[in-house]
Structures are given as C-alpha cells and as structure tokens.
C-alpha positions in Angstrom: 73.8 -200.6 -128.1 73.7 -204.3 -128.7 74.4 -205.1 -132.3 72.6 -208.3 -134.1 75.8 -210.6 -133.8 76.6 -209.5 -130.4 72.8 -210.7 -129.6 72.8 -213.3 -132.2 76.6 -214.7 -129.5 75.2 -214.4 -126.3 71.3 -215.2 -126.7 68.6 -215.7 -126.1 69.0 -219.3 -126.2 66.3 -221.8 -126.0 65.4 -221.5 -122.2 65.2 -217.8 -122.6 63.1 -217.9 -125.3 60.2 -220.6 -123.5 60.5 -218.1 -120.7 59.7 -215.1 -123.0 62.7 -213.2 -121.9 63.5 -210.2 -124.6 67.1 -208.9 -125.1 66.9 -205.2 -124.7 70.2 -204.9 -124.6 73.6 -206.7 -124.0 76.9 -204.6 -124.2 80.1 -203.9 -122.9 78.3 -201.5 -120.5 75.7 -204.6 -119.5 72.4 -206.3 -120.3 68.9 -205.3 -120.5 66.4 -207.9 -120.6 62.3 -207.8 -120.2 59.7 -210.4 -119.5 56.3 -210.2 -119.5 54.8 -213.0 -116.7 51.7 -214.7 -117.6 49.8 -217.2 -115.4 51.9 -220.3 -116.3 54.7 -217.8 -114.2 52.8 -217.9 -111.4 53.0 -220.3 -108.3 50.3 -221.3 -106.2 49.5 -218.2 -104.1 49.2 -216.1 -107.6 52.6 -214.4 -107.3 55.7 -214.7 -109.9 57.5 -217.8 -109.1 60.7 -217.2 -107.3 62.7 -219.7 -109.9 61.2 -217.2 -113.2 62.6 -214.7 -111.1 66.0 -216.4 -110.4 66.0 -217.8 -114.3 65.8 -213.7 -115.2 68.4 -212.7 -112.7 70.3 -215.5 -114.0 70.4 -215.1 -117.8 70.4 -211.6 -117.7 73.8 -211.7 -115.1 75.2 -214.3 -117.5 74.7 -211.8 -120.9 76.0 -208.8 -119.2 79.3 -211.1 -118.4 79.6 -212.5 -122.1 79.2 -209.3 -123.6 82.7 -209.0 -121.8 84.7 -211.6 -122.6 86.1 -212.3 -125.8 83.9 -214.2 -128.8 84.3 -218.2 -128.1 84.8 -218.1 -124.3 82.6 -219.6 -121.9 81.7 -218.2 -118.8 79.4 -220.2 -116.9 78.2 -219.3 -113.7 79.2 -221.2 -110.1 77.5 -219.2 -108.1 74.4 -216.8 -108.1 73.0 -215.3 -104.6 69.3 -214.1 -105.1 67.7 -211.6 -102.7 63.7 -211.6 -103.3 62.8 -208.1 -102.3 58.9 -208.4 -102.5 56.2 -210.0 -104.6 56.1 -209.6 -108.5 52.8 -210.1 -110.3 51.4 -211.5 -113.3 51.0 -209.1 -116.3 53.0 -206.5 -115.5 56.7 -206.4 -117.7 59.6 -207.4 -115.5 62.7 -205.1 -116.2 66.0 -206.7 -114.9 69.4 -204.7 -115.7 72.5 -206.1 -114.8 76.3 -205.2 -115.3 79.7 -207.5 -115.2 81.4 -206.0 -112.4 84.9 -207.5 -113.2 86.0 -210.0 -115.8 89.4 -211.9 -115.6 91.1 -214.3 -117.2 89.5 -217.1 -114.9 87.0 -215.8 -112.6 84.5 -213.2 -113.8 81.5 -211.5 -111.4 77.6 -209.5 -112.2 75.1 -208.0 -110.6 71.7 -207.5 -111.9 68.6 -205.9 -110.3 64.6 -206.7 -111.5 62.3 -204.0 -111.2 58.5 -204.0 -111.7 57.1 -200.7 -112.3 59.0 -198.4 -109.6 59.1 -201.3 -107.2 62.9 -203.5 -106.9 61.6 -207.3 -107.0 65.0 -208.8 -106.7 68.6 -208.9 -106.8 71.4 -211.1 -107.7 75.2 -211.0 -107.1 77.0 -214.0 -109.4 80.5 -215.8 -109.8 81.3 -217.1 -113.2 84.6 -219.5 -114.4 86.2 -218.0 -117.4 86.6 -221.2 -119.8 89.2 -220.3 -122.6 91.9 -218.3 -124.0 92.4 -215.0 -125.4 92.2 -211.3 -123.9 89.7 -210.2 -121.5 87.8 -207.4 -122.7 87.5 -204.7 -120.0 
C-alpha cells in the first residue's frame, strides 16, 4: 500500500487533479487510480473523450513506473500506444490499473488497463527514458 510520501513523490500533480483523477494506489507492485467523468469529459456524441481516457492511461502508466525508480529520477514517457476498446460513459467511476513491467537504468516500460464496471474501456502499453542516477529498484 501507497504511503503518504510515496503519493505525496509521484502525484497527483496539477493536471491530475483538474481531471479529478484519485490515487488509489501507487506501489512497487503498480498504480491504482479512479475518475469519476462528468459532462465537461464528454465529447460531442456524449461518450468519454478519448484524450480523458488517454490522460488516465497516461498518468496512471507514469505512477506505476515512478513508484519504481529511485526518489529524484525522472522518468518521462516517449511513447504510449492506446487501444480504445469500447465507449465509456459519463457518471460511472473509471478504474485504470496499471503495472511497470521493467525498469532500467535508461529505458523503463508499463501497462495499464481502464475498466468501467465489468466492461475493459482501454489499454495502454508505454516507453519511458530513465533521467538520472542511482539504483533501479526492481
């Protein structure tokens, strides 16, 4: 379980928090993070917009990979592949789940997975540069 400093490293930050993302958890063993989609989340045909979607897939990918690597070191991401699965709808919580498959001393990768209900929304395989020194937690 996430402790308040390992939250209080890794996020939320300030984009997080105007997208009303919640830190479940974010561990060694990877990140749980929630959102709760209101109508501003919504595009034009009255579904979840694919970029609040991507935005989840992408924070919550990038907390499961700094929960792994040591206190200080970046690890932003240079690639993120999204597959959008089927529609996700307004007012009902968004779970996403994702874990940091490997972490090296330069290149690090994640997956995470959104789920609404029962139903898998959307998934995301990412690449992250490892910016710093120090030993790689694994």
């Amino acid at each position: 379980m996430s402790t308040p400093d390992d939250v209080a490293r890794i996020g939320p930050g300030p984009f997080a928090v105007l997208l009303g993302f919640c830190v479940v958890r974010a561990d060694e063993d990877g990140a749980h993070i929630e959102a709760d989609p209101g109508p501003e989340h919504l595009n034009g045909g009255g579904i979840v917009h694919g970029g609040y979607l991507g935005a989840l897939l992408d924070s919550t990918t990038g907390w499961a990979v700094h929960a792994r690597v040591p206190a200080g070191v970046a690890a932003p991401h240079v690639q993120i592949s999204v597959q959008y699965v089927r529609a996700a709808v307004g007012g009902v919580t968004l779970v996403c789940r994702g874990r940091c498959v490997s972490a090296g001393r330069r290149v690090a990768s994640a997956e995470a997975e959104i789920t609404q209900g029962d139903r898998v929304i959307a998934r995301a395989v990412t690449s992250h540069a490892v910016l710093g020194t120090g030993p790689i937690v694994r």
